[in-house]
C-alpha positions as CSV (number, residue, x, y, z in Angstrom):
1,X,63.8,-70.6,7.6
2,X,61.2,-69.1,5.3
3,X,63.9,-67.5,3.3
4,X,66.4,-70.7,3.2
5,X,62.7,-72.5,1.8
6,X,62.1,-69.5,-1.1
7,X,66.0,-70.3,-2.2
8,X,65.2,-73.9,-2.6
9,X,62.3,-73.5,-4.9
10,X,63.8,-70.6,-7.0
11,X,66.6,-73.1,-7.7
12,X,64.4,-75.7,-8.4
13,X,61.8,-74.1,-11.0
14,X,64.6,-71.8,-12.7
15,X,67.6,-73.9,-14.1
16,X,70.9,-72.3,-14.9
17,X,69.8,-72.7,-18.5
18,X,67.1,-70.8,-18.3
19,X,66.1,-67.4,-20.5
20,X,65.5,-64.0,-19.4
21,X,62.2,-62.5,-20.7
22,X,63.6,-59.6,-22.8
23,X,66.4,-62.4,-24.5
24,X,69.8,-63.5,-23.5
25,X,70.9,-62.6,-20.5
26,X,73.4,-59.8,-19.7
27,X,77.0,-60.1,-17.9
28,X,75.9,-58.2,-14.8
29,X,72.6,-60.3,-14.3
30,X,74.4,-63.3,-15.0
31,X,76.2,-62.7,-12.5
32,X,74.2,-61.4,-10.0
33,X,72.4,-64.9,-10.7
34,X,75.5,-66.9,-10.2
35,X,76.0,-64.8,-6.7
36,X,72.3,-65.3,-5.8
37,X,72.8,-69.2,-6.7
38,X,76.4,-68.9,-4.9
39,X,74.7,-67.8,-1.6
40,X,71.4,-70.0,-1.6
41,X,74.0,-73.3,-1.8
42,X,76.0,-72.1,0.9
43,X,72.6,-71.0,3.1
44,X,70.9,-74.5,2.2
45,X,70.2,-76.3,5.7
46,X,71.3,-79.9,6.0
47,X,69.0,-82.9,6.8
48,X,70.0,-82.6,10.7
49,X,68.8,-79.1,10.8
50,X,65.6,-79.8,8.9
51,X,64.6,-82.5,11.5
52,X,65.6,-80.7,14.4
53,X,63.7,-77.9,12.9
54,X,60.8,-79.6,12.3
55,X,60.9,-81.0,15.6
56,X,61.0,-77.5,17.4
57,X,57.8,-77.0,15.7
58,X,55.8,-79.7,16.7
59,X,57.3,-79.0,20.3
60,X,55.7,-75.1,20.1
61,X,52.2,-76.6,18.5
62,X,52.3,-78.9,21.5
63,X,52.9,-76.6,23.9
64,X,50.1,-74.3,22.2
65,X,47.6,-77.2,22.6
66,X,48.4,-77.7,26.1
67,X,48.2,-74.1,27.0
68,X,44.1,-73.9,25.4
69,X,43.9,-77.2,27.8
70,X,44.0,-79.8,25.2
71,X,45.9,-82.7,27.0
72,X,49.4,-83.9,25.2
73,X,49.8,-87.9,25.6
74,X,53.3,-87.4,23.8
75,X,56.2,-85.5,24.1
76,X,59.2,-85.6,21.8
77,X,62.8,-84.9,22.3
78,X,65.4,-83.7,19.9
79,X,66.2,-86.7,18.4
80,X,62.7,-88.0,17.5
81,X,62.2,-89.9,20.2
82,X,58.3,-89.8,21.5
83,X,57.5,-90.2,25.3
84,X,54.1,-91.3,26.6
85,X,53.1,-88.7,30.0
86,X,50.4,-91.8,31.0
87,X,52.0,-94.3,33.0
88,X,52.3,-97.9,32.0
89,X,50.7,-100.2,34.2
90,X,53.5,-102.6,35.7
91,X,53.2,-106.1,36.4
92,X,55.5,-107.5,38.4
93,X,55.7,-112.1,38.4
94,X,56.6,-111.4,42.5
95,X,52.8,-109.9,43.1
96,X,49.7,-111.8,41.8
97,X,47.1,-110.1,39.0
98,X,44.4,-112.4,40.8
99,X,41.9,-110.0,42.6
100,X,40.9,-111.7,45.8
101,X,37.3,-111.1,47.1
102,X,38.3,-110.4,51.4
103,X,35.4,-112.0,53.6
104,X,34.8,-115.0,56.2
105,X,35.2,-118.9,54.5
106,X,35.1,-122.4,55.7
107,X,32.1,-121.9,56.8
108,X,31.8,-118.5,58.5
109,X,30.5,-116.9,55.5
110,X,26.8,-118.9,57.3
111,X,27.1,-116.8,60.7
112,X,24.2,-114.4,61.1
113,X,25.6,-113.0,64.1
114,X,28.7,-111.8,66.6
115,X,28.4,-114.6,68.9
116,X,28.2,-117.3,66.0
117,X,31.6,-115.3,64.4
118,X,32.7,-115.4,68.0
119,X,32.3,-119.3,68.7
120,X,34.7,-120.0,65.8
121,X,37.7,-117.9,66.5
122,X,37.2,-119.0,70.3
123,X,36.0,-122.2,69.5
124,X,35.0,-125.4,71.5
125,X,38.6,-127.0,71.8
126,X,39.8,-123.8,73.0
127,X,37.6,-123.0,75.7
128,X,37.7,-126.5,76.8
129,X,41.9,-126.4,77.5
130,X,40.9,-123.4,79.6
131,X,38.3,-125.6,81.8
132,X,41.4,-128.1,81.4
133,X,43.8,-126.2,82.8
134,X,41.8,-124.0,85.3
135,X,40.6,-127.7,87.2
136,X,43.9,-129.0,87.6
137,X,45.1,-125.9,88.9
138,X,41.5,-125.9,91.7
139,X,42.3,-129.5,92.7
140,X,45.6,-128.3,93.6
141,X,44.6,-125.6,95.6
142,X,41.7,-127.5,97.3
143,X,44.6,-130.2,98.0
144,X,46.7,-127.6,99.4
145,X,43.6,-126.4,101.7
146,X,42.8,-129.9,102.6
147,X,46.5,-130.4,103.9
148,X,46.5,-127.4,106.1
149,X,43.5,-128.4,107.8
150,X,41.2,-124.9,106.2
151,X,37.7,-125.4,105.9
152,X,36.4,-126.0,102.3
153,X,33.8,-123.2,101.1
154,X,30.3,-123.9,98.8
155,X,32.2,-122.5,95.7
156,X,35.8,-124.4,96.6
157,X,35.1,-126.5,93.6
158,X,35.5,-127.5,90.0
159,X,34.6,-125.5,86.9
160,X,32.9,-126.7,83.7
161,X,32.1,-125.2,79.9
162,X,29.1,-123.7,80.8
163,X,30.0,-121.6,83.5
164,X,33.5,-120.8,81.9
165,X,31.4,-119.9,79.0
166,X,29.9,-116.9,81.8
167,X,32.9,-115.9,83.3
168,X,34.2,-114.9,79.8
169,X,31.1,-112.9,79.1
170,X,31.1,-111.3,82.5
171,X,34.9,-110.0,81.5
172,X,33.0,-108.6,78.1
173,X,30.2,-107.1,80.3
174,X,32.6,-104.8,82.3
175,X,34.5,-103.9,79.8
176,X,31.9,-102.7,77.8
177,X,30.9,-100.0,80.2
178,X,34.9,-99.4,81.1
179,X,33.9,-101.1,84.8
180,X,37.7,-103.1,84.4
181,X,39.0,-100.8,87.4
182,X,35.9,-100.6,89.6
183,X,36.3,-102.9,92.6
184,X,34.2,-106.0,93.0
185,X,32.8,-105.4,95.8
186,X,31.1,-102.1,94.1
187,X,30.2,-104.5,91.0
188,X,28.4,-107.1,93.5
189,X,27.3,-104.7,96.1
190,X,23.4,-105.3,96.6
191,X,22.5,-101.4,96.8
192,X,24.3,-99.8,94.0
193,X,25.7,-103.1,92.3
194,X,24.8,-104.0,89.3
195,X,22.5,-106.9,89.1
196,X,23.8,-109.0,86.1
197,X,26.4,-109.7,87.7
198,X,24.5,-111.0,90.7
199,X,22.0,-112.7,88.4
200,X,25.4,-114.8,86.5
201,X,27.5,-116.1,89.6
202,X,28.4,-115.2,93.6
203,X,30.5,-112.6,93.9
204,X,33.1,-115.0,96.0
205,X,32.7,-117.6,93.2
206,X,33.9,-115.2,90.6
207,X,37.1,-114.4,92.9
208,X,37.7,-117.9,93.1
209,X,37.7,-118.7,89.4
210,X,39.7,-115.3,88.9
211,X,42.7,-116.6,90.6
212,X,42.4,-120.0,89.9
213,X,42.4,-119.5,86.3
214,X,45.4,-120.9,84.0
215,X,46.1,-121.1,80.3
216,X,48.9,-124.4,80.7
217,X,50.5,-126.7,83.0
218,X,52.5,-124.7,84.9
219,X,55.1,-127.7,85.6
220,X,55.1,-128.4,81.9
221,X,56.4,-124.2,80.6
222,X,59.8,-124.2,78.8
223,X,62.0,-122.1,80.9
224,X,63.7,-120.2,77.7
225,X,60.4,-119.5,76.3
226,X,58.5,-116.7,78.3
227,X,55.5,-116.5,76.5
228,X,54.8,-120.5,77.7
229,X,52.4,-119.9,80.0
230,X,49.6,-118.7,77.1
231,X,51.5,-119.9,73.7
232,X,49.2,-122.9,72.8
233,X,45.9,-121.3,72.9
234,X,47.5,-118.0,71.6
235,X,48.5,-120.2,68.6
236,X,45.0,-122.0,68.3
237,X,43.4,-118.7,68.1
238,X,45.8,-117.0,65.7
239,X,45.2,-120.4,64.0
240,X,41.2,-119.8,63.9
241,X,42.5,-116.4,62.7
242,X,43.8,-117.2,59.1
243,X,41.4,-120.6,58.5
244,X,38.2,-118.4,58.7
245,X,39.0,-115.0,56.7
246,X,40.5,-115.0,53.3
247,X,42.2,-111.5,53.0
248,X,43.1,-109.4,49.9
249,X,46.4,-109.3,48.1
250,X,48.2,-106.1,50.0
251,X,48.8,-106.5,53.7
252,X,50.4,-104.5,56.4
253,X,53.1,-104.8,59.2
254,X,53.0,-102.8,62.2
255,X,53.0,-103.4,65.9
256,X,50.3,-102.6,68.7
257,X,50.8,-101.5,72.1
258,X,48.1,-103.5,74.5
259,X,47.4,-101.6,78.1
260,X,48.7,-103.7,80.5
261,X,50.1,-102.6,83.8
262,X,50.7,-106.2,86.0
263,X,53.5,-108.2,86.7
264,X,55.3,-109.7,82.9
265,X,58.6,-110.2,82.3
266,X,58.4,-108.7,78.6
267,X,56.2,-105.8,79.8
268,X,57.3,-102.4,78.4
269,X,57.6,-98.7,78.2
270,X,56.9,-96.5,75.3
271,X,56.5,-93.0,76.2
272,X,55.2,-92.1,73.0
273,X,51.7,-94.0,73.3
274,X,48.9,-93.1,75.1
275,X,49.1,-95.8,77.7
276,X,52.7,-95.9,77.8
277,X,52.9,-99.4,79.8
278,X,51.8,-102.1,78.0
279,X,52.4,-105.6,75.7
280,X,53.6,-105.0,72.3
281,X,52.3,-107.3,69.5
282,X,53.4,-107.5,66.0
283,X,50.3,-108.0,63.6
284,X,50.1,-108.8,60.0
285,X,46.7,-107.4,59.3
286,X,44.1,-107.4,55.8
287,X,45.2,-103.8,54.8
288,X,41.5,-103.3,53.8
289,X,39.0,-104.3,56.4
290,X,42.2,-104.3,59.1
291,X,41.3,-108.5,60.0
292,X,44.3,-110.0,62.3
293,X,45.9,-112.9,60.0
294,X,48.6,-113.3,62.1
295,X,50.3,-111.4,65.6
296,X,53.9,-112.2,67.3
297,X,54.7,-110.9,71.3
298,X,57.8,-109.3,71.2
299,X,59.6,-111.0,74.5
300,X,62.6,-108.6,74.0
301,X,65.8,-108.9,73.1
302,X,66.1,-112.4,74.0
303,X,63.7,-113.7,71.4
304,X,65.7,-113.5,68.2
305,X,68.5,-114.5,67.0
306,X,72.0,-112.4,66.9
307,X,72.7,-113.1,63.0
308,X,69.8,-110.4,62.1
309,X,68.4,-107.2,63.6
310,X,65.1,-107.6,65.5
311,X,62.7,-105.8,63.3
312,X,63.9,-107.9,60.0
313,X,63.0,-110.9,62.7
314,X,60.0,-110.3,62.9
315,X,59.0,-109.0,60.0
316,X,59.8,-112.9,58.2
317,X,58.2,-114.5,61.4
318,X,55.0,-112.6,61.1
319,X,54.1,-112.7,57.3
320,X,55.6,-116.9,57.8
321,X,51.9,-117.6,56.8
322,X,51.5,-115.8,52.7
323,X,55.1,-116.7,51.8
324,X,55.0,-117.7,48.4
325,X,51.3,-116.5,48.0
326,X,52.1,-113.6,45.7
327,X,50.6,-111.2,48.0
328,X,51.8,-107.3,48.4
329,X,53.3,-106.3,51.9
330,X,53.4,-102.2,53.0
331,X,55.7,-102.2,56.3
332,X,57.6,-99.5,58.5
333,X,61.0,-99.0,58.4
334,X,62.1,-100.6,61.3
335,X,61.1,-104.1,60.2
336,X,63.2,-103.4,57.1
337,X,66.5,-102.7,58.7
């Protein structure tokens, strides 16, 4: 290249007209100037080669920068055309740009403590189809005992909010200190017992209300539906769920494996988790704080329709409650085929 560049400036500050120092010219160094001029016309690089030459060079000064650890924002091809090595930011109209604060509303941003959290997800209305539910189901069994001539006990009798209210927190208390599989009778016993739970209720009160206790009217369940005999409050309390929390723009599928080892008809096995037996729930959780916003039993194959696979069934059913809300979903694969 540096000789092609000394032929080009040779031609340009001597013209074929010019004079030799000593005079005119002779034949032999004209032409040994004509052959001179001859070859630097024929050697002369075209416009391509310039640029591509030029190009080359700011490549190997790049590439020099970069190697003393200077960073290169630009790279350029052969052709001229420069690429950027930062990414752009994207912004896509299917995902909103508004950056939501996550945290309680409506209210239970003014709780000071668990219980107050607590007496909003399970609230009032809740707790009182419970006492509902559980007193129709006591005045049938007392009716049933009545008819067979049995003698009625001190605690054969009806339930209220109060003491519904210490049931529920006797549940909490064993299974705080894992007591959920110690036998009753070791709970109440008056030697090794444990005297809160003699302080809250009679031990043969709390059996009572144990298998007395219902969530619905059994006479009213939907036979196709097998998750009838909880939906309603199960829906008020997902309800409770999503009105109290306002989560942040990128949520997450998955699905959750509960321990549970009695008699369901959409109880199953998974060999793979650590407590194998169990009911599986499909949540739609805050990716950040991991808040439940929404959560779907799977009732097996029975609860979906034919037309599409189960894992794209639930995925729609579960995130039913940000559709349209511009919010960013991260999944598994098998709610996506």
């Amino acid at each position: 290249m540096a000789y092609n560049l000394r032929s080009r400036i040779d031609n340009e500050l001597m013209p074929d007209d010019r004079e030799t120092f000593g005079g005119e010219q002779s034949e032999d160094e004209g032409d040994n100037v004509s052959e001179q001029s001859e070859f630097s016309s024929k050697s002369e690089p075209s416009e391509d080669e310039d640029l591509e030459n030029v190009t080359l060079n700011q490549r190997i000064l790049e590439q020099r920068e970069q190697a003393r650890g200077r960073p290169t924002t630009t790279l350029r091809s052969k052709n001229g055309t420069k690429w950027s090595t930062k990414p752009r930011t994207r912004v896509s109209d299917r995902m909103s740009t508004e950056e939501r604060n996550p945290g309680p509303r409506n209210g239970a941003e003014n709780c000071k403590n668990v219980a107050e959290f607590w007496e909003l997800l399970f609230n009032q209305e809740l707790r009182n189809k419970i006492v509902e539910y559980t007193n129709k189901q006591i005045q049938h069994v007392c009716a049933q005992m009545m008819a067979e001539g049995k003698a009625m006990q001190t605690f054969h009798y009806e339930t209220d909010l109060v003491e519904m209210n210490a049931f529920i927190g006797l549940l909490y208390y064993s299974g705080m200190w894992k007591a959920s599989h110690v036998s009753i009778i070791e709970l109440w016993a008056k030697e090794n017992g444990n005297t809160f739970y003699h302080c809250t209720m009679p031990k043969n009160r709390f059996e009572f209300l144990a298998s007395t206790l219902r969530f619905d009217v059994k006479e009213n369940r939907s036979k196709n539906d097998r998750f009838s005999a909880i939906r309603e409050l199960w829906e008020m309390f997902i309800k409770n769920c999503q009105h109290y929390y306002e989560p942040i723009n990128t949520m997450t599928v998955d699905e959750q494996l509960l321990s549970f080892r009695g008699c369901c008809l959409f109880r199953i096995y998974i060999k793979s988790k650590p407590d194998r037996y169990g009911l599986k729930i499909i949540t739609l959780n805050d990716a950040q704080t991991y808040y439940l916003v929404n959560g779907i039993p799977y009732l097996g194959e029975t609860g979906h329709p034919k037309t599409e696979s189960s894992g794209e069934f639930f995925f729609r059913k579960v995130t039913a409650p940000i559709h349209g809300r511009l919010r960013a979903i991260i999944s598994l694969q098998v709610f996506l085929y």
